[in-house]
N, C-alpha and C positions, 0 to 999 in steps of 0.2 A: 504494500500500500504506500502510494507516496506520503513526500511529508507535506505536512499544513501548517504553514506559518500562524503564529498566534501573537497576539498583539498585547502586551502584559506593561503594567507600569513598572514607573523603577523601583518599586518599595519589593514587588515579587520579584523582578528579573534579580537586584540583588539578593537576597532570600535562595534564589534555584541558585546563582553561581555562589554563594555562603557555602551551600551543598555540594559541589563540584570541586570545588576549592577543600575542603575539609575530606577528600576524599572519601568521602560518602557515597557518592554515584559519580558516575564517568559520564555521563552526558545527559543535555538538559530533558532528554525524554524519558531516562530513565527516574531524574526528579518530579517528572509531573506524573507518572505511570503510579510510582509507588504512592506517591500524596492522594491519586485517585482511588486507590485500593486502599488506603487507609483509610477515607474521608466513607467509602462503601460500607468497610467493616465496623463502622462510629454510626451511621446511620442505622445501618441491621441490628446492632447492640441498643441504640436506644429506642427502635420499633419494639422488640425483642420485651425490654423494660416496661414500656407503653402497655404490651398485651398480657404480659406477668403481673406487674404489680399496679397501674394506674387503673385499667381497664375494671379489675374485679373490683376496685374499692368505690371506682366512682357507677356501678352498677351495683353495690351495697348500698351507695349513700340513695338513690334513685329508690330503692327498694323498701328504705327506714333513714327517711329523712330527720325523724325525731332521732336519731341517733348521731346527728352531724354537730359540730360545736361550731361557735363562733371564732371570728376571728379573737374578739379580748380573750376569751375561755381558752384558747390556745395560750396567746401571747401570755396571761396570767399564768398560767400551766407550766409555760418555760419559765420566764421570772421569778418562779418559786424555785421552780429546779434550779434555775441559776444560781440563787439566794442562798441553798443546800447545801451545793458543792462549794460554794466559796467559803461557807461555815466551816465545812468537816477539813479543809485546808492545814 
């Protein structure tokens, strides 16, 4: 497949040669290849999260809304516990 030029400001084009320079990869396709298989593997892990732990909770909260707290009843909730741990210090 040929190559295709991409049009990249200087904050990345410095950034990919950072990478090339620190020989980390040998050339600039191989710095955008891996960045894109990372950026893949970061998105599937946090869909992954999404359907594990957000999805059942906020289909609990839907199901027994009387069981949801407030934002102060949170916030109060930490503040206490903040309050705790600083004591037992």
């Amino acid at each position: 497949m040929p190559a295709k030029p991409l049009q990249l400001n200087d904050d990345i084009v410095d950034l990919v040669r950072a990478e090339i320079d620190g020989e980390r990869f040998k050339t600039e396709s191989d710095v955008v290849r891996e960045s894109l298989i990372a950026l893949k593997q970061r998105d599937a892990s946090f869909e992954a999260w999404l359907r594990k732990a957000v999805v059942p909770i906020a289909e609990e909260m839907r199901a027994h809304p009387e069981r949801a707290l407030s934002f102060e009843q949170v916030q109060d909730s930490l503040d206490q516990h903040h309050r705790q741990r600083l004591q037992s210090r």
